[in-house]
C-alpha positions as CSV (number, residue, x, y, z in Angstrom):
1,X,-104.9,173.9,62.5
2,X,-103.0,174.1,59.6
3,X,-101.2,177.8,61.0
4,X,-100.5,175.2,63.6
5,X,-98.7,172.5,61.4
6,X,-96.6,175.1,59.5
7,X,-95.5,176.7,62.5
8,X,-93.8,173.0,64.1
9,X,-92.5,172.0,60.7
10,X,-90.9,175.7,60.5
11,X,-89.3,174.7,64.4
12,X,-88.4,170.9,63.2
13,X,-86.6,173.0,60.2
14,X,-84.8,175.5,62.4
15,X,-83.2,173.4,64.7
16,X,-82.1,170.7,62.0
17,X,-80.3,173.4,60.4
18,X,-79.1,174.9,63.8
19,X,-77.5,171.3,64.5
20,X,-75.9,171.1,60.9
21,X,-74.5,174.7,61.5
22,X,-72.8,173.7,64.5
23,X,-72.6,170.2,65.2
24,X,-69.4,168.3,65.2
25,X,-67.7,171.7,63.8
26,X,-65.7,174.8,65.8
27,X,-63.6,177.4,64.9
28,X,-61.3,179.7,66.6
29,X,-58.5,182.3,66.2
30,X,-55.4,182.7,67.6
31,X,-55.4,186.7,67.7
32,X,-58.9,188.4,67.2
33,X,-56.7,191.9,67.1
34,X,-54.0,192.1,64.4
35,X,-51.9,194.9,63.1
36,X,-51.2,196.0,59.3
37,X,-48.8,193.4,58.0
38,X,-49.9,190.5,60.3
39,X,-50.9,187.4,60.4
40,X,-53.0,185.2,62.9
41,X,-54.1,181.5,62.8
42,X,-57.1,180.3,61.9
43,X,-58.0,176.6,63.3
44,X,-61.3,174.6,62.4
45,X,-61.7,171.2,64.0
46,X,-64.1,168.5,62.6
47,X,-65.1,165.9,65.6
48,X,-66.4,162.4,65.0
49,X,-66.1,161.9,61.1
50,X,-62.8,162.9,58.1
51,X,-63.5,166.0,56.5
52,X,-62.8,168.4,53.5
53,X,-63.0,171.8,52.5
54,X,-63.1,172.6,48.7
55,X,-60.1,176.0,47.5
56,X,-63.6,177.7,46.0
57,X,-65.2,177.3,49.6
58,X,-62.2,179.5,51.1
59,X,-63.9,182.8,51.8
60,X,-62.1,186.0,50.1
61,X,-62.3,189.0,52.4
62,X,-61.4,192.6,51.3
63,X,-58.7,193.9,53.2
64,X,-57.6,190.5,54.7
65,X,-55.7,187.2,53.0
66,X,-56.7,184.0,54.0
67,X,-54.9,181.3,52.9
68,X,-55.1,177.5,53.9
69,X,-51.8,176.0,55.3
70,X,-52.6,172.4,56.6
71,X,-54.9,169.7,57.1
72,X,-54.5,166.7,59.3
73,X,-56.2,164.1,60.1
74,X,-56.4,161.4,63.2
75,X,-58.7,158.1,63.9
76,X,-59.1,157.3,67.8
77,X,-60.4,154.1,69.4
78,X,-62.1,154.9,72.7
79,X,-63.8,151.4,74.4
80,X,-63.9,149.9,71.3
81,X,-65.1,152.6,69.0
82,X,-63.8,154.5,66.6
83,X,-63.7,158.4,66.2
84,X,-61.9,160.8,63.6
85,X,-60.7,164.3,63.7
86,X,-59.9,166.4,61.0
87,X,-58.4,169.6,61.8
88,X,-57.9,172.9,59.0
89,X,-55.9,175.8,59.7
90,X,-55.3,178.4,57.7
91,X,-53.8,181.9,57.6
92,X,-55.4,185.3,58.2
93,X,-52.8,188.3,56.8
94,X,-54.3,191.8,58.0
95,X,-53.5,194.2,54.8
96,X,-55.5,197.4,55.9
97,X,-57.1,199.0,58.8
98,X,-60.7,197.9,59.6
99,X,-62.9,195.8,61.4
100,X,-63.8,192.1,59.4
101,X,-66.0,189.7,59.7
102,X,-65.0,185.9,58.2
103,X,-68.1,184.6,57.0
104,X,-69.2,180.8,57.7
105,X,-67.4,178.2,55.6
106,X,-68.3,175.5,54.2
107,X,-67.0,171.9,55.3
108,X,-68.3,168.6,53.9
109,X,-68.4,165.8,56.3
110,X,-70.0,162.3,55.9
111,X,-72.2,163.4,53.2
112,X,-73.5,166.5,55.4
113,X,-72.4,169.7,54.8
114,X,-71.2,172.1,58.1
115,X,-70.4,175.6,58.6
116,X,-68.7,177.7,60.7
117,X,-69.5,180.3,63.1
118,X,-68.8,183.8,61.6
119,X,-65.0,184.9,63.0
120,X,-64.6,188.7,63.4
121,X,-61.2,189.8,62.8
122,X,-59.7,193.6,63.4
123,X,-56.8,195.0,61.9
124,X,-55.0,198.3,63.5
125,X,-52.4,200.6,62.7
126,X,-49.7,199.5,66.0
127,X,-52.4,197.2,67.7
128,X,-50.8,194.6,70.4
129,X,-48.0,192.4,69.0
130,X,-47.2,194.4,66.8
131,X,-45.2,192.7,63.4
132,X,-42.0,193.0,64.9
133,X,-40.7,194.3,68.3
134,X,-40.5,197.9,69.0
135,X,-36.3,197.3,68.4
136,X,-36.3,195.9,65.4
137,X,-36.4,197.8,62.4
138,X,-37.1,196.4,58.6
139,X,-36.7,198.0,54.9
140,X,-36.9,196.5,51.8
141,X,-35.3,198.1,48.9
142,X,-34.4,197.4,44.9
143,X,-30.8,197.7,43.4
144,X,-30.6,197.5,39.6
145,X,-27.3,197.9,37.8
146,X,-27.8,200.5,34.9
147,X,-30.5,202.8,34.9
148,X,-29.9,202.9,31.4
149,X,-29.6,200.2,28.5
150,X,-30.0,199.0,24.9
151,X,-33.2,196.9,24.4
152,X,-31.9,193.0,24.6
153,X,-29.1,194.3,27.1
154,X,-29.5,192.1,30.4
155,X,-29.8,194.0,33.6
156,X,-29.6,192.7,36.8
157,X,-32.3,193.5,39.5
158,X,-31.2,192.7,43.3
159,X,-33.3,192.2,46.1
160,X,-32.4,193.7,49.7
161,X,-33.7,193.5,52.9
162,X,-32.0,196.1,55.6
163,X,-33.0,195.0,59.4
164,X,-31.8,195.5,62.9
165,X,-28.7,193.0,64.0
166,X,-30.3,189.9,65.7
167,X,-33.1,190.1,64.0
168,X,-34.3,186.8,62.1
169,X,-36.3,187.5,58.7
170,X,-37.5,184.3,57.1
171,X,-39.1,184.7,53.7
172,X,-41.6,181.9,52.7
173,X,-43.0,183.0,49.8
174,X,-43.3,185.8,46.7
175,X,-47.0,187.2,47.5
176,X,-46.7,189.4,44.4
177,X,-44.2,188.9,41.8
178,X,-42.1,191.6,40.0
179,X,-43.1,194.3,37.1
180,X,-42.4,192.1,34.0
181,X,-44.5,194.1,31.5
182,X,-41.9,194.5,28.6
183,X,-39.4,192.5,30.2
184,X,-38.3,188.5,29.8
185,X,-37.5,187.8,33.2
186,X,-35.0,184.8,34.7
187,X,-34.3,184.3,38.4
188,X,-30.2,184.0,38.5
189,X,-28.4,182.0,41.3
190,X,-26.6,185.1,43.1
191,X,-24.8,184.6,46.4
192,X,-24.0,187.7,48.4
193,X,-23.0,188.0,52.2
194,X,-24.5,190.1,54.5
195,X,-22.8,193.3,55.2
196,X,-23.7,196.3,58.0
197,X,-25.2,199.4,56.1
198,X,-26.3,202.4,57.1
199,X,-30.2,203.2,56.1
200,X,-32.1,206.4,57.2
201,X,-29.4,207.2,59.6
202,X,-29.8,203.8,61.3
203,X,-27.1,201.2,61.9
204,X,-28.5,197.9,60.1
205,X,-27.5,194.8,58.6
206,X,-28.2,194.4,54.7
207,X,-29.3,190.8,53.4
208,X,-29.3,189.5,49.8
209,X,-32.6,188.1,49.2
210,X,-33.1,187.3,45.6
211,X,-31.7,188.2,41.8
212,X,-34.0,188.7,38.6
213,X,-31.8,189.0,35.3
214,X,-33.9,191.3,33.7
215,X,-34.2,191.5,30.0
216,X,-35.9,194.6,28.0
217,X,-38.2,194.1,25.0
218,X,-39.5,197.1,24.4
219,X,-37.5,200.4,24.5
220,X,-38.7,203.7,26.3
221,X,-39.4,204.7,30.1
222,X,-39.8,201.6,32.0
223,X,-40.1,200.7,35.4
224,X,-38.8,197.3,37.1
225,X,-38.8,195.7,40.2
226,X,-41.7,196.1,42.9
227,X,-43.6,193.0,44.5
228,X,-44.1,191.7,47.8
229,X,-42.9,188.7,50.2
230,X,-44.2,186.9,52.9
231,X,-41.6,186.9,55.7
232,X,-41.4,185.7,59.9
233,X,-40.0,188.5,61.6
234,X,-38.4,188.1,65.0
235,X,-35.5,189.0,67.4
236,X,-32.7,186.0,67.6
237,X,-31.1,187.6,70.8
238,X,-34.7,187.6,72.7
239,X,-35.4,184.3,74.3
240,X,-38.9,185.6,74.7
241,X,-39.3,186.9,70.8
242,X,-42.5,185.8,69.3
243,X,-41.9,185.3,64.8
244,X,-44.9,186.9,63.3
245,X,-45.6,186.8,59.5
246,X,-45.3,190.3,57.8
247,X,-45.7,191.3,54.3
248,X,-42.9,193.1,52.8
249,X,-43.1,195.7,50.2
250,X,-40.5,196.2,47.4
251,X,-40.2,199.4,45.6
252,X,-40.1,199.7,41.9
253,X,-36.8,201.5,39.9
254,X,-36.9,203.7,36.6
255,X,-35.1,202.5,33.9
256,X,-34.4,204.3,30.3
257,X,-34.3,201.1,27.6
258,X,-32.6,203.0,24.2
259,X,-33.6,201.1,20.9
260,X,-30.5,199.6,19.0
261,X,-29.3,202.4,16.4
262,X,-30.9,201.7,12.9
263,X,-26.9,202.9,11.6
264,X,-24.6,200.0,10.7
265,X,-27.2,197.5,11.2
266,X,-26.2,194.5,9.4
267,X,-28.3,192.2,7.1
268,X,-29.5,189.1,9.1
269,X,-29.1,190.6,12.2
270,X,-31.4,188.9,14.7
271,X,-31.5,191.1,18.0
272,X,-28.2,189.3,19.6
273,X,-26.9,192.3,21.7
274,X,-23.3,191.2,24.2
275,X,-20.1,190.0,23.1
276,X,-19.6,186.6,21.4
277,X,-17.1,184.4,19.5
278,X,-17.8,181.5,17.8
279,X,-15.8,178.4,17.5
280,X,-17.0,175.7,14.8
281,X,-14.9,173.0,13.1
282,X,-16.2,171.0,9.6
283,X,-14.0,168.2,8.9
284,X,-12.6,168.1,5.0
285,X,-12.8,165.1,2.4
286,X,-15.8,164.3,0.0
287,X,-19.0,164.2,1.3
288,X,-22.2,162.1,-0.1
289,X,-25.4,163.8,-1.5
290,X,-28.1,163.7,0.9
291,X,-26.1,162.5,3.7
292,X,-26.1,164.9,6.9
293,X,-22.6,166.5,8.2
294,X,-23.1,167.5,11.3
295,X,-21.4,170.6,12.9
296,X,-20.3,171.3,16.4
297,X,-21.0,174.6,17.3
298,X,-19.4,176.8,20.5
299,X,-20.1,180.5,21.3
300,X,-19.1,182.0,24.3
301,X,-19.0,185.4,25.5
302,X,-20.8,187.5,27.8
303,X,-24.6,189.1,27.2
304,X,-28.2,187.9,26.3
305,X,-27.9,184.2,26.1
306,X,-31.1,183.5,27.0
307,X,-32.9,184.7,24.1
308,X,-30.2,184.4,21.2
309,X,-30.7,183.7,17.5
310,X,-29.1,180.8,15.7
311,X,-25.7,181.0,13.6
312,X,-26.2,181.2,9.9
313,X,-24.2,180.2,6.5
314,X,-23.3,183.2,3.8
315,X,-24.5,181.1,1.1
316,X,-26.7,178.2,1.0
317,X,-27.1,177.6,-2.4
318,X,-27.5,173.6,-3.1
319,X,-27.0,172.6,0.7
320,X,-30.0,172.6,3.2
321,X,-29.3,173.4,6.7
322,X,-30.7,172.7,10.2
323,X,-29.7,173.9,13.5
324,X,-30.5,172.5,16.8
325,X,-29.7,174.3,20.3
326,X,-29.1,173.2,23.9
327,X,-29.5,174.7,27.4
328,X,-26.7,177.7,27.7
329,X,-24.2,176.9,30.5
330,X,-24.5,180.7,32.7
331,X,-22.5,182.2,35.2
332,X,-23.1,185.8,36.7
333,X,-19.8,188.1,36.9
334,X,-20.7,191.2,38.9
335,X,-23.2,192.6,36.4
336,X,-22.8,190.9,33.1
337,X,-23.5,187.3,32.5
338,X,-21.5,185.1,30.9
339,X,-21.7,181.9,29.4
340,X,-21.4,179.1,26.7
341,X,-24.0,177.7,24.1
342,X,-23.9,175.1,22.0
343,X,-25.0,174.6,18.1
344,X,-25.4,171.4,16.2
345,X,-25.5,172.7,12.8
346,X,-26.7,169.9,10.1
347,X,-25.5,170.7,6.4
348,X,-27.3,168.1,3.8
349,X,-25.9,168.6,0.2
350,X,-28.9,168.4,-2.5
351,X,-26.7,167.8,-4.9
352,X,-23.0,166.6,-6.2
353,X,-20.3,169.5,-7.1
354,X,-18.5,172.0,-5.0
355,X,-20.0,174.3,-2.6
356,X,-18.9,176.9,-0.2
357,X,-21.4,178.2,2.3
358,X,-19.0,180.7,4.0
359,X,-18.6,181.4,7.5
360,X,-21.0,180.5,10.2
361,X,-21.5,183.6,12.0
362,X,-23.7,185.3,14.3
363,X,-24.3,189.2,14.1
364,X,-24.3,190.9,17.3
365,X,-24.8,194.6,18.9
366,X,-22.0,195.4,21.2
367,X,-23.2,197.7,23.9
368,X,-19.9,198.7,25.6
369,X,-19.0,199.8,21.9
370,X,-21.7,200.5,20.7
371,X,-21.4,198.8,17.4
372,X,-22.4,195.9,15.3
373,X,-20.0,193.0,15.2
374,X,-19.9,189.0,14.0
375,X,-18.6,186.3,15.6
376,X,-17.8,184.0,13.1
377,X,-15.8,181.1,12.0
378,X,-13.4,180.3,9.2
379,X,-15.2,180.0,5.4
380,X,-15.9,176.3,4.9
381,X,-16.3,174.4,1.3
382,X,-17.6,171.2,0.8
383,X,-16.9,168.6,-1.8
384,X,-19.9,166.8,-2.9
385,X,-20.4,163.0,-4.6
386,X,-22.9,160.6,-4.8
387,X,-20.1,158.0,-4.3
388,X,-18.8,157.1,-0.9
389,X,-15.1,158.1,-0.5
390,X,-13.3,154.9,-0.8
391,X,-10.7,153.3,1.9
392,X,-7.7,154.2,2.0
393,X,-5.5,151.2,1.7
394,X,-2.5,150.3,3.3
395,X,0.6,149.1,0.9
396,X,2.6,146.2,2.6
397,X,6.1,146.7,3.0
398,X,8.6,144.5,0.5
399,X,10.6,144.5,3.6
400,X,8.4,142.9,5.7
401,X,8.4,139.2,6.0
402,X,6.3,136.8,7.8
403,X,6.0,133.3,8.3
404,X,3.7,130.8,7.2
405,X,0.5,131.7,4.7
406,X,-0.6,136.0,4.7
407,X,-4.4,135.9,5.8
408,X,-5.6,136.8,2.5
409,X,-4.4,133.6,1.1
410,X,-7.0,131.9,4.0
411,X,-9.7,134.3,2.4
412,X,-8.6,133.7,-1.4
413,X,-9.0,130.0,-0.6
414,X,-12.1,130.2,0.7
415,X,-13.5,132.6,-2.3
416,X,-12.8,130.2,-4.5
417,X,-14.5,127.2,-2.4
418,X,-17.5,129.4,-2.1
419,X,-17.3,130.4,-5.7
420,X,-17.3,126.7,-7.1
421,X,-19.8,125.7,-4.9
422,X,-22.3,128.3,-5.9
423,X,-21.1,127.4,-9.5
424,X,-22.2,124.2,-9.2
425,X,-25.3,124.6,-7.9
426,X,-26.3,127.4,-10.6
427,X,-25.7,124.7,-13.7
428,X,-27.9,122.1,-12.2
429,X,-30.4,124.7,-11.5
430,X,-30.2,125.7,-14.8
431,X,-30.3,121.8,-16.5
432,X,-33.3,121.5,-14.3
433,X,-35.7,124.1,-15.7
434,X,-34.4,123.8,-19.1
435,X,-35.6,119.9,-18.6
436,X,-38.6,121.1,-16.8
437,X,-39.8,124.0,-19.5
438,X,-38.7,126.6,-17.0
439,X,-36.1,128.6,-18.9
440,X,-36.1,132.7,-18.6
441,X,-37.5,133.6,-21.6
442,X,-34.8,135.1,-24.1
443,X,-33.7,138.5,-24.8
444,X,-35.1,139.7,-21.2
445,X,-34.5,142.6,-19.9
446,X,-32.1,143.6,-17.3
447,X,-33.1,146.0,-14.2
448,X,-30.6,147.9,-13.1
449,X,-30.9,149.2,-9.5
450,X,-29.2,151.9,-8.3
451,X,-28.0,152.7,-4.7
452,X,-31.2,154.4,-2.2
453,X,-30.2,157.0,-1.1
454,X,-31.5,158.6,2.8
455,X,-34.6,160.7,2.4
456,X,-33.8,163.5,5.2
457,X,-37.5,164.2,5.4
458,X,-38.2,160.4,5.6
459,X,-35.4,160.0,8.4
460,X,-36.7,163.4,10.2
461,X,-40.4,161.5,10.6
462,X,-39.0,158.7,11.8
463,X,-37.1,160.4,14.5
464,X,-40.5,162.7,15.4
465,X,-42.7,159.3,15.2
466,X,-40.4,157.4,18.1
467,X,-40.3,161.1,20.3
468,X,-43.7,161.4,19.8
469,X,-45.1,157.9,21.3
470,X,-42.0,157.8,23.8
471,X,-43.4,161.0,25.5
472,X,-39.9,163.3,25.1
473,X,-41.3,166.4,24.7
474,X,-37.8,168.2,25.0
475,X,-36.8,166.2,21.8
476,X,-40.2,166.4,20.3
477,X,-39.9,170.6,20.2
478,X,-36.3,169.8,19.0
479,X,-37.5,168.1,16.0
480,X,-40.2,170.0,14.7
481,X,-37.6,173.1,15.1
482,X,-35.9,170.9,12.2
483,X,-39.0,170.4,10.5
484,X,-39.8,174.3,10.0
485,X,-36.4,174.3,9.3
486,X,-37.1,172.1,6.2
487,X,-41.0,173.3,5.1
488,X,-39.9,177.2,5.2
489,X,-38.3,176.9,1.9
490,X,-41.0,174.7,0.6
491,X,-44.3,175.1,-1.3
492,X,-46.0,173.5,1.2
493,X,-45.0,175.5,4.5
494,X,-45.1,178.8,2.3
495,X,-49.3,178.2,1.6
496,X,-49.8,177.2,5.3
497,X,-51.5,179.1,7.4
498,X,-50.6,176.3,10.5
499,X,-47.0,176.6,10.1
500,X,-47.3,180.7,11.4
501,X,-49.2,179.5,14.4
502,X,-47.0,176.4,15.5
503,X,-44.2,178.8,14.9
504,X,-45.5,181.5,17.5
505,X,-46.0,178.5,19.7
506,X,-42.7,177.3,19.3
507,X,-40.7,180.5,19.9
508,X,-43.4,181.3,23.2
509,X,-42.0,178.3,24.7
510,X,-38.4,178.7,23.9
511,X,-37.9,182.3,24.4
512,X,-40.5,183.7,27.1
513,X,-40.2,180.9,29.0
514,X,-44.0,179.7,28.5
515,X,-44.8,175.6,28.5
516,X,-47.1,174.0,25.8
517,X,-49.3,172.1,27.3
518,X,-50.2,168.5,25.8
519,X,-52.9,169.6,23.9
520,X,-50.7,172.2,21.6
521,X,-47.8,169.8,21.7
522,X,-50.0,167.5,19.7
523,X,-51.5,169.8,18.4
524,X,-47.7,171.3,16.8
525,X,-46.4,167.6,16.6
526,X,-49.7,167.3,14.1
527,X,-49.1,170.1,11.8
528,X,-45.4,169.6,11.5
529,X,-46.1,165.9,10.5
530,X,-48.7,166.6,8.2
531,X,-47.1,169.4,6.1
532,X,-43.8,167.1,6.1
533,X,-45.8,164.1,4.5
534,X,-46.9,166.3,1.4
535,X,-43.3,167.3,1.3
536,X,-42.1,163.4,1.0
C-alpha cells in the first residue's frame, strides 16, 4: 500500500514538472544548420503572463555565441480578458565545426519558473547559406605606419576590409578588441574613401573601417593589432540577397619599439617624445606675496599629446607652483598627429624680493632627429611686495577748463559733512560715559592689526569643499592634482604612505584612460583633504 502511494505521488510529481517545463513557453530557430562564421535566430515566446530571463541564466555553449538581442512585450484583450506575451530572441554565432545542443533555459514567469526545450544546433564548414554568396568575396587586413619606433612615438593602426563590388558589409560590433598589452591605445576619428584594390589576384573594393592611435610603453618585439568584428554580409546588386552575420578576423602586425637613447638625455625630462613649442606670456609690475599669478600656457606641435608631462620653471626658489591641464585639441595629418594643449600655470610668491624662475619649458625626444630638445618660453622675473601696487593717477591738464564745481569739490563737501557729524557724535559719546563711570581705562593698549593675507591651502579647500558636494568630478581630479602639487614639498605628504597611492590613482585615470569609480574618488578626495588640513 504504501509502494502504492509513492508510486502516484512520484506521477502527480512528474507531470507537475512536465507542465512547468513546457507550459506557456516555446522555442524555436530560425536555421537548425549553420556554417563557420554564422549566425541564426533564436526566438522564445512566453504565452499568457510578462516574463524575464536573468544575463546569468543565458546558456554558454563551447563552440557557439549566444547572445540576447531583444525583448518585447504585448498585453491583448480577447472578450474581455486580458492576455500578455513576452517574446526573447537572441543570437546563435556558429564559431567551429560540430554538432550542439542549447540546453533548457530558464525563464521566470508569474512567480513560476519555465524552461525550454533543448535546441540542437550544427555548425559546418560550407553548409546551406553559406555567410556570404558564392560571388562575394571578404578579407580583413591591418595597415600600421612604421614597423619601427621610439617607445612614446604614436603609431597609427588602420583597419581594412577588402570585398567584392556590391557587396554590403555592415559592422555592428567589436567582438574582440585589439592587442593592447604594452600599448595606451586611443580610437582617432579617421575618414578615408573607399578605393578598388587588388587582393590575392582579385579585383576588390577596399573600405576604411576603424583607426587606433597606438602608443608604445614598453620597448622590444611587439605585436599590434588583431581582434574580431561582427559584420552583416550581403550582395547590394541581388534583389534576392539574404545579410547574414559573420565574424571577421583581423590579423596582428610586428612592430620593433627602440628605447629612447640614454645619450643627451636631459635632467627633468619626462618621456615627451614629438615636436613641440611653447608659447607662455607673464605679465610685468609688482606682484603681492601669497597672491596667485596665473599663467596661460600653449604648446603645439605634432607627437604624443595624449600622455605628456607638464611644463616646468628652472628655478623655484621662494615661489610655489601649480599647473592644471585641459583636454588637447587633436587632428590626424597622414601619420603624425597634431595638436594644441593648454597649461594654466599658477606661481604664488612665499615671500617679498626679486625672483626669477627662468623659462617654462618642456623637454622633449625628437624622433625624426633623433635628439633631445625644449620648447620653452622667454626667462620671466617677478617682483614681489606685500603691498598692493598703487593706482596710477591721472594729472589734470592746466589747460583744461570746465564749468561749474569739479566732482571732487561734491565729494570734499560731503567728507567734511560726514566728518563733523561723526565728530559730533564721538564727544557726546565720550561726555556720556565719563558722566556714567564708563571711561577706557588709561594708558591702554593699542592693537595693531595688520592686513590678512590669502592662505592658498585655505583657498585650495575651499574650492575642493564646493567640487566635492556639487558632484564635478572633472574639477574634483583637477584640484587634488593641485593639492599634491602643494603636499610634495611638505613634511606631511613626504611621511604619507596615502599620497603614493592617490597618486597612482590619479595618473591611471589621466593617462591610461582608466575611470575612478565613486568609491576611490572619495576615497582620493579624503586623503588629499586630510593631509592638506595638517598642512593649514
Amino acid at each position: 500500500m504504501k509502494s502504492t502511494g509513492k508510486i502516484i505521488i512520484s506521477l502527480f510529481a512528474l507531470l507537475y514538472a512536465t507542465a512547468v517545463y513546457s507550459a506557456d513557453i516555446t522555442v524555436s530557430a530560425g536555421r537548425n544548420v549553420i556554417g563557420v562564421g554564422e549566425s541564426t535566430t533564436l526566438t522564445i515566446t512566453v504565452q499568457g503572463a510578462f516574463a524575464s530571463i536573468s544575463g546569468n541564466d543565458i546558456p554558454v555553449v563551447q563552440g557557439l555565441l549566444i547572445d540576447q538581442t531583444g525583448k518585447s512585450s504585448s498585453l491583448h484583450r480577447i472578450n474581455g480578458e486580458s492576455s500578455a506575451t513576452t517574446l526573447f530572441t537572441f543570437r546563435v554565432y556558429g564559431e567551429s565545426e560540430g554538432s550542439y545542443k542549447i540546453p533548457p533555459i530558464k525563464v521566470k514567469s508569474s512567480g513560476r519558473e519555465l524552461y525550454t526545450q533543448p535546441v540542437s544546433i550544427t555548425v559546418k564548414k560550407g553548409a546551406q547559406g553559406a555567410a556570404t554568396d558564392s560571388s562575394i568575396k571578404v578579407f580583413c587586413d591591418v595597415e600600421i605606419s612604421r614597423e619601427t619606433c621610439y617607445s612614446g612615438q604614436p603609431v597609427m593602426l588602420r583597419y581594412f576590409i577588402y570585398h567584392t563590388a556590391g557587396a554590403s558589409i555592415n559592422v555592428h560590433e567589436i567582438a574582440e578588441k585589439p592587442v593592447t598589452d604594452g600599448f595606451i591605445v586611443k580610437q582617432v576619428r579617421e575618414e578615408i574613401a573607399s578605393i578598388d584594390s587588388v587582393k590575392q589576384g582579385i579585383n576588390l573594393v577596399k573600405s576604411h573601417v576603424i583607426t587606433y592611435c597606438m602608443i608604445p610603453e614598453i620597448s622590444g618585439n611587439r605585436i599590434a593589432g588583431g581582434g574580431s568584428m561582427l559584420a552583416g554580409a550581403g550582395n547590394s546588386r541581388s534583389f534576392f540577397s539574404r545579410t547574414v552575420q559573420s565574424r571577421l578576423l583581423f590579423p596582428v602586425k610586428k612592430l620593433k619599439v627602440l628605447p629612447l637613447p640614454a645619450k643627451g638625455k636631459p635632467e627633468g625630462f619626462g618621456g615627451d617624445v614629438g615636436e613641440f613649442k611653447l608659447e607662455a606670456e607673464l605679465k610685468g609690475g609688482q606682484h603681492m606675496v601669497n597672491r596667485e599669478i596665473q599663467v596661460p600656457v600653449t604648446i603645439t606641435g605634432r607627437g604624443n599629446f595624449f600622455v605628456m608631462s607638464k611644463p616646468q620653471f628652472e628655478n623655484t626658489e621662494g615661489i610655489k607652483v601649480l599647473v592644471e591641464e585641459s583636454d588637447a585639441e587633436l587632428v590626424l595629418e597622414g601619420d603624425e598627429i597634431t595638436g594644441t594643449k593648454k597649461f594654466l600655470v599658477t606661481i604664488i610668491p612665499q615671500a617679498e624680493g626679486s625672483f626669477k624662475p627662468g623659462a617654462l619649458a618642456l623637454k622633449y625626444f625628437n624622433p625624426v632627429t633623433r635628439l633631445y630638445a625644449s620648447a620653452s618660453s622667454g626667462p620671466f622675473s617677478l617682483e614681489v611686495s606685500g603691498i598692493a601696487a598703487p593706482a596710477v593717477e591721472q594729472a589734470e591738464s592746466p589747460d583744461k577748463h570746465e564749468t561749474g564745481l569739479p566732482v571732487i569739490a561734491y565729494l570734499a563737501a560731503g567728507a567734511l559733512i560726514a566728518a563733523a557729524i561723526f565728530g559730533f557724535a564721538y564727544i557726546i559719546i565720550r561726555e556720556r560715559r565719563r558722566y556714567a563711570g564708563l571711561a577706557a581705562e588709561p594708558n591702554s593698549k593699542t592693537t595693531l592689526v595688520k592686513e590678512a593675507k590669502p592662505d592658498p591651502v585655505k583657498l585650495l579647500m575651499d574650492e575642493l569643499e564646493e567640487a566635492h558636494n556639487t558632484g564635478d568630478s572633472d574639477r574634483l581630479v583637477k584640484l587634488c592634482y593641485r593639492g599634491l602639487d602643494m603636499l610634495k614639498d611638505d613634511a606631511a605628504g613626504k611621511t604619507s604612505g596615502e599620497l603614493a597611492a592617490v597618486k597612482a590613482k590619479l595618473d591611471a585615470a589621466r593617462f591610461a584612460n582608466a575611470s575612478l569609480s565613486e568609491g576611490e574618488l572619495e576615497e582620493v578626495y579624503g586623503v588629499v583633504a586630510g593631509l592638506l588640513k595638517n598642512v593649514m
